[in-house]
C-alpha positions, 0 to 999 in steps of 0.5 A: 681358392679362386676369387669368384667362388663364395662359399657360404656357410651358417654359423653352425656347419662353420662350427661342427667343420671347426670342430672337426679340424681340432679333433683331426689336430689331436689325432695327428698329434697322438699319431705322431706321439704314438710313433715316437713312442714305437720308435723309443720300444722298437729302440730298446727292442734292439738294444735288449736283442743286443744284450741278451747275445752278448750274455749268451756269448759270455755265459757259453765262453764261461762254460766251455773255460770251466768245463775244459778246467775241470777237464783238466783237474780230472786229468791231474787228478787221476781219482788220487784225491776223493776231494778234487773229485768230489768238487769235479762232480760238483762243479760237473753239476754247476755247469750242467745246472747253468747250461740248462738255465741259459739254453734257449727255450723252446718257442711256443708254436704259431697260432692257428690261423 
């Protein structure tokens, strides 16, 4: 500031200007925690993205490996055995039963603008 400027302020401007660098201070301080905090969410977004794609890699490989035994229980088979069939038809089942839990649910649609 230069020199030759004087500003001159009573007691109470000083104060409410005073009292409105605090507040502005803990606003940017709750700013700043606040985008620590996004960044920490926005983190374990990412990793639970993450995780949910490697389940669903592994649950659909499981599918395909226990479909194409039973496949090939079936073939064996050739109905000889009503209880091989009988656990074929079951496991069938199972399967279906957990592709349907794992399949991706329908997203709800946009909201109207």
């Amino acid at each position: 500031m230069a020199s030759w400027l004087t500003i001159s302020l009573d007691a109470k401007t000083m104060a409410l200007l005073n009292g409105m660098v605090a507040s502005l201070s803990r606003i940017e301080t709750d700013l700043a925690a606040l985008k620590t905090q996004e960044d920490k969410q926005m983190t374990s977004l990412t990793d639970l993205a993450t995780a949910v794609t490697s389940l669903d890699t592994a649950v659909a490989a499981a599918i395909a490996d226990i479909t194409a035994l039973t496949a090939q229980i079936t073939t064996l088979n050739s109905g000889n055995n009503p209880q091989i069939d009988a656990a074929v038809t079951d496991i069938n089942a199972k399967v279906a039963a957990l592709t349907a839990a794992v399949s991706p649910p329908v997203p709800p649609p946009a909201p109207a603008a």
